[in-house]
C-alpha positions as CSV (number, residue, x, y, z in Angstrom):
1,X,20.4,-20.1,9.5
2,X,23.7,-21.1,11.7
3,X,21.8,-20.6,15.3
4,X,19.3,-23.2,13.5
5,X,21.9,-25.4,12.8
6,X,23.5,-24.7,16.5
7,X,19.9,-25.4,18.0
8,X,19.6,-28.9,15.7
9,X,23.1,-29.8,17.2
10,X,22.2,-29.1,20.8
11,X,19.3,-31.3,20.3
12,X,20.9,-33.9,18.7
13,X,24.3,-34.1,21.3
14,X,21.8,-34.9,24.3
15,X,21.0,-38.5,22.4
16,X,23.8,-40.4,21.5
17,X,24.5,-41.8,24.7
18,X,21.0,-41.5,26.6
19,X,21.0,-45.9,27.2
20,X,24.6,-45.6,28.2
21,X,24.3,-43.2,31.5
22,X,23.2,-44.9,33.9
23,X,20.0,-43.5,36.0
24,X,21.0,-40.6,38.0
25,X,18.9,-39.4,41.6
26,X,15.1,-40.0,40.9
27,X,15.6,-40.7,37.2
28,X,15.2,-44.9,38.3
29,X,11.8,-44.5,40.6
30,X,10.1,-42.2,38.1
31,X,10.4,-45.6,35.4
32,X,9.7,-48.1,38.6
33,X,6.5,-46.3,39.6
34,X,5.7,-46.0,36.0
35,X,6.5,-49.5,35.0
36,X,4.5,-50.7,37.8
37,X,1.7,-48.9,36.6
38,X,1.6,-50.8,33.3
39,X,2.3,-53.9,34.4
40,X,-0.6,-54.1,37.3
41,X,-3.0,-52.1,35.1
42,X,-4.1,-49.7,37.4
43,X,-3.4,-46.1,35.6
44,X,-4.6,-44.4,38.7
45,X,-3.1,-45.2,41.6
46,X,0.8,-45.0,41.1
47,X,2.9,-47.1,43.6
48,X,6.5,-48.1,44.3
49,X,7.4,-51.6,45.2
50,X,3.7,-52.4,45.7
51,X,3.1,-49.4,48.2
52,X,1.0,-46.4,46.8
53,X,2.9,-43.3,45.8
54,X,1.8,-40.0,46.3
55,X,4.8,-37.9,45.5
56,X,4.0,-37.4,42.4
57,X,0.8,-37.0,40.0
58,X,0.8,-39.9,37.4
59,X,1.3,-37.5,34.2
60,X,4.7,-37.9,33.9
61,X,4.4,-42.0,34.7
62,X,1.7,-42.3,31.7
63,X,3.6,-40.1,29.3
64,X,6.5,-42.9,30.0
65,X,4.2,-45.7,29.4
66,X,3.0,-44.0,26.4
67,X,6.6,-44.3,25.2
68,X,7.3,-47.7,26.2
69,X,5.0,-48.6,23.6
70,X,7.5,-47.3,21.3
71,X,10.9,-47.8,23.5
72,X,11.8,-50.6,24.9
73,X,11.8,-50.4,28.9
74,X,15.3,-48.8,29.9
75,X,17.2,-45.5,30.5
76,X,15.5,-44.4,26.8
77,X,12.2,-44.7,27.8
78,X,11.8,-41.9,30.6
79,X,14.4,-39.6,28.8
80,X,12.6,-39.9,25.6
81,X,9.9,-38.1,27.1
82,X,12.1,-35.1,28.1
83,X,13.7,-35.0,25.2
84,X,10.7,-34.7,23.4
85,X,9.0,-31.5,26.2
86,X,12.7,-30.0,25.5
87,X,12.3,-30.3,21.5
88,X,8.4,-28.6,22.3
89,X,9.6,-25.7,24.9
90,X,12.1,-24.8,22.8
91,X,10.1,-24.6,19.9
92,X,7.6,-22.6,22.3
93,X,10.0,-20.3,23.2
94,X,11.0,-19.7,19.5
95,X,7.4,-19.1,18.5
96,X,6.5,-17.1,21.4
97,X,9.9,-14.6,20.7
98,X,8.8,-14.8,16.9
99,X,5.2,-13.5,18.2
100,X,7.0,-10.9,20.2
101,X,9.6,-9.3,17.8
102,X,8.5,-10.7,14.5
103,X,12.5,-11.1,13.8
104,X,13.6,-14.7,13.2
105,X,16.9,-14.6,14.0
106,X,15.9,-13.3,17.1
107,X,13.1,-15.6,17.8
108,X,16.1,-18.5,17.3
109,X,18.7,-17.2,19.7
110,X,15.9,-16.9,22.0
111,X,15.7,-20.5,21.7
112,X,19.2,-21.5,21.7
113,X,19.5,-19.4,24.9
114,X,16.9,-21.3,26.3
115,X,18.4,-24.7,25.3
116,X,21.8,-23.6,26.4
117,X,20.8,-23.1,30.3
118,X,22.8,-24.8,32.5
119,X,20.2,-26.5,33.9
120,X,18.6,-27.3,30.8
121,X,22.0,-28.6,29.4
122,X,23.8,-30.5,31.7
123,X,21.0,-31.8,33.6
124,X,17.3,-31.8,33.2
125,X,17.1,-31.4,29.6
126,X,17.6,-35.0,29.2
127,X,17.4,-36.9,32.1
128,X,13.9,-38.4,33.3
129,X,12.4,-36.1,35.2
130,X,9.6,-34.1,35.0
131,X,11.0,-30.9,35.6
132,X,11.3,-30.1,31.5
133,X,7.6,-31.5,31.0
134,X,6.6,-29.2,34.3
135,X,8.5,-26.2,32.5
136,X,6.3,-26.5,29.3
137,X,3.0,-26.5,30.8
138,X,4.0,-23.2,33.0
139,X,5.3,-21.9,30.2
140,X,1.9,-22.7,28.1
141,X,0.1,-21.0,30.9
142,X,2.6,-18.4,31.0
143,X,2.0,-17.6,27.3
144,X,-1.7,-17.7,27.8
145,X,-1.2,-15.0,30.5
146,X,0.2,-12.8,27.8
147,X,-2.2,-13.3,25.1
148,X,-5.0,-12.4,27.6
149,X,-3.5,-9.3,28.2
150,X,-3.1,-8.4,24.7
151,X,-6.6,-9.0,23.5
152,X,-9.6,-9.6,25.7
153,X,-10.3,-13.7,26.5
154,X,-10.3,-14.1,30.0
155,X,-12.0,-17.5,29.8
156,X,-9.9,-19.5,27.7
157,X,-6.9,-18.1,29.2
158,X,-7.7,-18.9,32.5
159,X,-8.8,-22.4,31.5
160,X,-5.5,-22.7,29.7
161,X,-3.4,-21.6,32.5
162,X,-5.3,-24.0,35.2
163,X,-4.7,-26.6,32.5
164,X,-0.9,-26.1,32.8
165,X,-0.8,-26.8,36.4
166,X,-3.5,-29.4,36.3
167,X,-1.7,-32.3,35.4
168,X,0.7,-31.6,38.4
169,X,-2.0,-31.0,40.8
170,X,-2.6,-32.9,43.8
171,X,-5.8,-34.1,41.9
172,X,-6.0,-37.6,42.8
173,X,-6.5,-36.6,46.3
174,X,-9.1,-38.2,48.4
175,X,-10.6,-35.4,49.9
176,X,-13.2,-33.5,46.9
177,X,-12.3,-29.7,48.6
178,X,-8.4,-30.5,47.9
179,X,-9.1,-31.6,44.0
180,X,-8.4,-29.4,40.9
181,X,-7.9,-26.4,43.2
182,X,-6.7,-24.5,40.3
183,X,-9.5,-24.8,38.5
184,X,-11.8,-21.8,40.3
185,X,-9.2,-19.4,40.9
186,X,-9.4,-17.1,38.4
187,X,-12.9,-16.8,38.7
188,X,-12.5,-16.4,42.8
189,X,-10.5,-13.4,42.8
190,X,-12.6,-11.6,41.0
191,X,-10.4,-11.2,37.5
């Protein structure tokens, strides 16, 4: 029960002071593009200072205005959302070790290693980005991967790992041969 209580206190040392940093790199246009969003209405076609924004796929920018519902618009309301695919990777990563090993304690270092990652840590644990939210739906897929292998189901796995890269996709595209390219692939090669 102590690596629980180190995991809990990992967690809970990335919010005290997540409204007093201020916005760090992209952290500030990830909130722009997806304050903008809200306020003109139109869910679909991100932009940036009234110019469309391609970049990147409006996931990320509705997951934050799902939030502001909740959070006021500042610093809290991107990082809440990373906070919150950092609380679910790592609980992925727990499960997924449990599944493994069957061993709780080792199921939970597995997850405090993962929480403890440099990277993780110190930078894109908490800060708005979508890199943590991006690492749970690979991982999903990843996971996916593995249960196909262990017992026969090829369709939902596949399904489940184009669903992972999906939201991340190019999909808003204008040209139909570039959308949800992800999609047919497993059933292209021939698996």
């Amino acid at each position: 029960m102590n690596i629980t209580l180190l995991i809990v206190l990992a967690l809970l040392s990335l919010m005290p002071n997540l409204s007093k940093y201020p916005f760090k790199g992209e952290e500030s246009l990830r909130t722009i593009v997806a304050f903008e969003m809200w306020y003109s209405k139109s869910y679909f076609q991100p932009t940036f200072l009234g110019e469309p924004y391609f970049n990147k796929p409006p996931l990320f920018n509705w997951l934050i205005i799902a939030y502001s519902h909740t959070f006021p618009w500042s610093e809290i309301t991107g990082r809440a959302v990373s906070l919150t695919f950092l609380f679910l990777t790592t609980l992925a990563v727990g499960l997924f070790s449990y599944n493994l090993f069957k061993k709780v304690n080792l199921s939970l270092l597995s997850s405090l290693i993962f929480l403890t990652f440099g990277n993780v840590l110190f930078f894109y644990g908490y800060l708005a980005e979508i890199d943590i939210t991006f690492t749970f739906f690979v991982f999903g897929g990843m996971i996916s991967l593995y249960l196909w292998q262990r017992a026969p189901f090829l369709g939902p796995s596949c399904l489940a790992l184009s669903l992972a890269f999906l939201p991340f996709s190019r999909a808003f595209l204008p040209t139909p041969s570039l959308r949800f390219p992800s999609l047919p692939l497993p059933y292209t090669t021939g698996t």
